[in-house]
C-alpha positions in Angstrom: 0.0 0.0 0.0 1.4 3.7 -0.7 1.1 6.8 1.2 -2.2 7.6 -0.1 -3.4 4.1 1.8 -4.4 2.4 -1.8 -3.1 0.4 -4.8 -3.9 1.9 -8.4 -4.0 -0.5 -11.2 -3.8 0.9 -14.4 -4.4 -1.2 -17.8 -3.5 0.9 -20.6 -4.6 -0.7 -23.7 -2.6 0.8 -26.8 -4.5 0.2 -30.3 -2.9 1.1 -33.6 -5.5 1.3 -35.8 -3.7 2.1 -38.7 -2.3 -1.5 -38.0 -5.8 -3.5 -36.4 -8.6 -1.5 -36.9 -10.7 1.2 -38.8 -11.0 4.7 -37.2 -14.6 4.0 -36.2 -14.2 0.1 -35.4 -15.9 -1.2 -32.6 -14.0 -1.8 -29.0 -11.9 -4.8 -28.6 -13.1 -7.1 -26.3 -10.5 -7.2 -24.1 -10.8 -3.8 -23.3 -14.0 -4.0 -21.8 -13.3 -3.5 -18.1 -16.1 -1.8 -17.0 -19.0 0.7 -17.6 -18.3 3.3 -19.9 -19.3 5.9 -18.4 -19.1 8.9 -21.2 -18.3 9.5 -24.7 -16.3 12.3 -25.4 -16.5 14.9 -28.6 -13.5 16.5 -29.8 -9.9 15.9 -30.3 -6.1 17.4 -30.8 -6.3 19.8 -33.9 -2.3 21.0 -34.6 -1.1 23.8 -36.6 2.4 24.2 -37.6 3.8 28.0 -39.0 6.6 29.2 -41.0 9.2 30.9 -38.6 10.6 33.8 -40.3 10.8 34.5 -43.8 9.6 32.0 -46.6 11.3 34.1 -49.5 14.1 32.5 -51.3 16.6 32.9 -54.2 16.7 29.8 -57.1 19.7 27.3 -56.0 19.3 28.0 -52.4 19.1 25.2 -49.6 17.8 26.4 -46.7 15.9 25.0 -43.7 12.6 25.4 -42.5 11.7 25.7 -38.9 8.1 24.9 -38.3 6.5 25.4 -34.7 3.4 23.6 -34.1 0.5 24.6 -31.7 -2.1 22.3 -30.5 -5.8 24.1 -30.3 -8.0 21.2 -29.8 -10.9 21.4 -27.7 -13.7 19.2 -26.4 -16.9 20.4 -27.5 -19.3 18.2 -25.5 -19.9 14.9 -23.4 -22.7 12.5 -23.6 -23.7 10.4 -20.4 -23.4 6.5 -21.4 -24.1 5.0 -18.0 -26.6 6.4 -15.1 -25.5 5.7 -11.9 -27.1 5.6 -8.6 -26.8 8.0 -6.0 -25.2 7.1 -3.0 -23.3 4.6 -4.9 -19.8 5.8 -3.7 -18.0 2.9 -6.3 -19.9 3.9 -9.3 -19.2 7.5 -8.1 -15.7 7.5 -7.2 -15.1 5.7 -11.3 -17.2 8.0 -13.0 -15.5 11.5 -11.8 -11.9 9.2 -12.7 -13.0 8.5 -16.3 -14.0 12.1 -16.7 -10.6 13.4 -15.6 -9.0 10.9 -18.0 -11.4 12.0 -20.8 -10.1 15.7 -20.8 -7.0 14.4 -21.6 -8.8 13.0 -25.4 -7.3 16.6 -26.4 -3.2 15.0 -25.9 -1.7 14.5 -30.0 1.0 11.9 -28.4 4.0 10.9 -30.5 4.0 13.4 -33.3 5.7 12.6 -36.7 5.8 15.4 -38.9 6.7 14.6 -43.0 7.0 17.3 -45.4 6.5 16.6 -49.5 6.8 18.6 -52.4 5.1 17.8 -55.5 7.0 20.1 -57.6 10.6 18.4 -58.9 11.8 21.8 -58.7 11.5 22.1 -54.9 13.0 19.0 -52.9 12.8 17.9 -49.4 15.8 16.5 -48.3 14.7 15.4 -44.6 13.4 12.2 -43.5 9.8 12.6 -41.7 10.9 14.4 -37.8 9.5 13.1 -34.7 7.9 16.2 -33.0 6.7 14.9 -29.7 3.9 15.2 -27.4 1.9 18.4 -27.4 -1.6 18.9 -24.9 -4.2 21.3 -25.3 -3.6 25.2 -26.0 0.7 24.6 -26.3 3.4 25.3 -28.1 6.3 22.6 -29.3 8.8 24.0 -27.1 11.6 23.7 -30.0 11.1 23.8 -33.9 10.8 20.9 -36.3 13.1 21.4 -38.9 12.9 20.5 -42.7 15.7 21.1 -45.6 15.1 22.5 -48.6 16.8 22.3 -51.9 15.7 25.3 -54.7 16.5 24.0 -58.3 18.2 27.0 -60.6 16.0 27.0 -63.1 13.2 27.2 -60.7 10.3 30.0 -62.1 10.0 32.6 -59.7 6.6 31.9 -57.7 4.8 30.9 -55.0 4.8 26.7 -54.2 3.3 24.8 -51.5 4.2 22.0 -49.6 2.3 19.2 -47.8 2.7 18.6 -44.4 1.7 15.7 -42.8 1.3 15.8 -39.1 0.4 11.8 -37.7 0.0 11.0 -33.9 -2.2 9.3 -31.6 -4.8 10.3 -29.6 -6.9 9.0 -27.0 -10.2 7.7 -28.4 -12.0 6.1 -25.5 -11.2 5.5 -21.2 -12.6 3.1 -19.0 -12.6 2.5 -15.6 -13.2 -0.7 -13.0 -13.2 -1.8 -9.6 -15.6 -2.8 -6.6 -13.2 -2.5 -3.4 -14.4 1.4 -1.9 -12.3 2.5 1.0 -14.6 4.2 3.4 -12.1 5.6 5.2 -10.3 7.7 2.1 -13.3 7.9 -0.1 -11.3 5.9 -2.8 -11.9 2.9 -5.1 -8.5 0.9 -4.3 -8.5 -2.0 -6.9 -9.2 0.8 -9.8 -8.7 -0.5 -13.1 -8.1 2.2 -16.2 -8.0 1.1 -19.7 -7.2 3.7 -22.3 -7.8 2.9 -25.9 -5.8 5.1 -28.4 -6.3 5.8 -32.3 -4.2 7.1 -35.0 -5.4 10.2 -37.1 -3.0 12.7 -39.9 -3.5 15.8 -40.6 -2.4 17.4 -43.5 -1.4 21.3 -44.0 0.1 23.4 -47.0 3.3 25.0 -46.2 4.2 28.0 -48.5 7.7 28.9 -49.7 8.2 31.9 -52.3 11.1 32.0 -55.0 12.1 35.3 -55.3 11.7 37.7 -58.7 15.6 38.5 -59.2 18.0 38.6 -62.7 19.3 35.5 -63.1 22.1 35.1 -65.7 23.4 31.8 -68.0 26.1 32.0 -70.6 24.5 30.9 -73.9 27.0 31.2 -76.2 31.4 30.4 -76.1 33.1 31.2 -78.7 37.0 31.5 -79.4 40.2 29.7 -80.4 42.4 28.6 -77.8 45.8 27.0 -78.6 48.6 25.5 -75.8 51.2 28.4 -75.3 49.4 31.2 -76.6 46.9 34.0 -75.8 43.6 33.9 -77.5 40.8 35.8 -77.0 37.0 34.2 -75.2 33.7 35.5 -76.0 31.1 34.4 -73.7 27.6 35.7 -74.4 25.4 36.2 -71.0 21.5 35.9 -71.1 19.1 37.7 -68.2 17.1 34.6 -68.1 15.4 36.1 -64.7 12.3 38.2 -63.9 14.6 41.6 -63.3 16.5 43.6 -64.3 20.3 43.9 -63.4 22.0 47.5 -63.3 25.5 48.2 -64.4 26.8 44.3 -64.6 30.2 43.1 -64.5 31.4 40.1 -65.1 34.5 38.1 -63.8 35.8 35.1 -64.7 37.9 32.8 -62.7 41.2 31.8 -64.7 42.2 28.3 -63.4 45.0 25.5 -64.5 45.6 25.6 -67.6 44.7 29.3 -67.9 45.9 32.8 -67.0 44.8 36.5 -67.6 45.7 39.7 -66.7 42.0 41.1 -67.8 39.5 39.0 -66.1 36.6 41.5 -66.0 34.1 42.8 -68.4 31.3 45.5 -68.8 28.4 44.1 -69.2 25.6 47.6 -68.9 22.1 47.2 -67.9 20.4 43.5 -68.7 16.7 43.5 -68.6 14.9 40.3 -68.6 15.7 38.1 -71.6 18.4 40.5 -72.6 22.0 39.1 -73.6 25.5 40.7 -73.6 28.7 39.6 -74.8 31.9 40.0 -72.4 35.5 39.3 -74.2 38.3 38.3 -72.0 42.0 37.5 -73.3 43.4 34.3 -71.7 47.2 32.6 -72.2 46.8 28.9 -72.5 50.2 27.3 -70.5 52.0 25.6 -73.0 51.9 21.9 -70.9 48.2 22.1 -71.7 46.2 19.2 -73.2 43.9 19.7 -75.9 40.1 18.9 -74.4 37.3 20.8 -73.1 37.5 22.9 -69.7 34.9 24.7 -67.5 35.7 27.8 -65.9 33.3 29.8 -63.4 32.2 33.5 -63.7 30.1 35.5 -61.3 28.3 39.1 -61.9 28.3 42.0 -59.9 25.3 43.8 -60.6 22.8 46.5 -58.8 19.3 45.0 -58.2 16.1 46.9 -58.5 16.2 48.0 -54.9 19.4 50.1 -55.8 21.6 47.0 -53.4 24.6 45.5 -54.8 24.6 42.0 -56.1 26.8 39.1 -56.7 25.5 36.2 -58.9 25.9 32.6 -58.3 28.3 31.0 -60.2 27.6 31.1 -64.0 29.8 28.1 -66.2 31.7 28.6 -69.6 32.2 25.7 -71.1 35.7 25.7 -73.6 38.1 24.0 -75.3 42.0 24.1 -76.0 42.6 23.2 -79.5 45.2 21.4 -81.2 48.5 22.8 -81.3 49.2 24.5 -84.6 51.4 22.5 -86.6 54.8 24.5 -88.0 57.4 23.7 -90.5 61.0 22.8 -88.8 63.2 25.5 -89.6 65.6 23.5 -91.9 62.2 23.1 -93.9 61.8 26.6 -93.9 65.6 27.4 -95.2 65.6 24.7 -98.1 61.8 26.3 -99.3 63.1 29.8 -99.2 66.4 28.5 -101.3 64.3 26.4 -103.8 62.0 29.6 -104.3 64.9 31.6 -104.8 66.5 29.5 -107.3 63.5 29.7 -108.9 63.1 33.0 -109.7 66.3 33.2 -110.6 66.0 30.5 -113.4 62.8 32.5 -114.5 64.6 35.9 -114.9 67.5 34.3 -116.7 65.2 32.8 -119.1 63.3 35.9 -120.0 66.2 37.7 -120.7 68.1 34.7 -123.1 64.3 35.1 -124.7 
């Protein structure tokens, strides 16, 4: 016996329906234990936000925080079971179950999953467990969710669907016959609790942001090992802004170098192009086969702020090597050509 003078038994009886039964199947047998004494209306209802802003650039990975809020309430009871007054037993169960029916309100074992239909928008989190939340609280930390933004991603508003599955108590009962006169307490006191599942399902928004956005859709040039050639690299606005006073930079890696890595581009509007001209020295040790190199523009948005660009690609290629004639070639052709116009003139003026 404890302090209070009685033993509690408590039978918790935990039913997945997702796994046994329907959402409005019939109680198991075994968890009959007594008189069911009310039926409760109502349930958890959770809502998650968006902390802070959901505005992004294309090609951005970022993470979501979501807090969630449960405002479920219990709208009403209905009496199952009269009892008699001055039955201190039936009593004594009934004002138990009721306190274990406000708790129908509990969302236990939360497991939030975020999807995106859009193939331009990624999750890239498995689904988060979220916890325990009761009636009229806040999750006391954020679930987080990681994003990945595709570049070619239109600028626009896109929803995601989040699904929010717990459990939540469906039904109580309560049992025993052994009153304690003495404590006004039912000391063999049986509790079964029978749980369901139930998802919700919310639409999270994220915004990509209207802002230039620049590929290079045109290379042109001849590049040869050990010698400086000149790259023109045409650069399209393919965004929903414009972008003020650009300039681009390329970065000169292995096998290049360049003492003029930065061109004026002007003002792009959308769909817009520009050509930039750089001069590169190919190192002589360089293999003939297509390189990358990576340029970035600095630009001034439409707010007046500067801007840098994410990395834009130029695809090249060194060339062949140009063949020459060996010098000794050269001599003996200069000499034959020579000889040549000497036998000419001598014949025109025997003639």
């Amino acid at each position: 016996m404890n302090k209070n003078g009685f033993f509690t038994t408590v039978t918790t009886l935990l039913i997945l329906c997702s796994l046994v039964l329907p959402a409005q199947a019939a109680l198991p047998e075994n968890f009959d234990i007594s008189e069911n004494y009310y039926t409760v209306y109502g349930g958890p209802d959770l809502n998650a936000t968006l902390i802070g802003d959901n505005e992004y650039s294309r090609g951005d990975t970022v993470t979501l925080n979501l807090e969630m809020m449960n405002k479920g309430t219990i709208s009403g009871f209905k009496s199952e079971n009269e009892i008699d007054m001055g039955n201190y037993v039936d009593e004594m169960l009934q004002q138990s179950e009721m306190q274990y029916e406000a708790q129908a309100v509990t969302a236990v074992g939360i497991l939030a999953t975020l999807k995106s239909d859009n193939p331009n928008i990624k999750v890239k989190s498995e689904p988060q467990q979220a916890g325990t939340l009761k009636q009229g609280k806040q999750s006391s930390s954020p679930t987080k969710f990681t994003i990945e933004i595709n570049k070619s991603t239109s600028a626009g508003t896109y929803p995601l669907n989040l699904e929010l599955s717990y459990q939540y108590q469906n039904n109580v009962q309560v049992g025993g016959d052994d009153f304690d006169s003495t404590t006004g307490l039912v000391t063999n006191k049986d509790v079964g609790i029978w749980y369901e599942n139930k998802t919700q399902t919310q639409t999270i928004e994220v915004k990509v942001k209207k802002e230039p956005y620049f590929e290079a859709t045109n290379v042109t040039g001849d590049l040869y090992p050990d010698k400086s050639g000149m790259l023109y690299v045409t650069y399209k606005n393919i965004g929903e802004e414009p972008a003020k006073d650009a300039t681009v930079r390329v970065s000169a890696a292995d096998p290049f170098s360049t003492t003029d890595d930065q061109a004026y581009l002007g003002t792009l509007n959308p769909g817009e192009s520009a050509v930039a001209a750089f001069k590169l020295t190919v190192d002589d040790t360089a293999t003939p086969k297509p390189y990358s190199l990576t340029s970035e523009i600095l630009y001034e948005d439409a707010d007046g702020h500067d801007q840098v660009s994410d990395s834009v690609k130029i695809n090249t290629k060194v060339q062949e090597a140009e063949k020459s004639l060996p010098g000794y070639q050269i001599v003996t052709g200069i000499t034959m050509a020579l000889a040549a116009c000497f036998i000419i003139s001598r014949r025109k003026k025997q003639d």
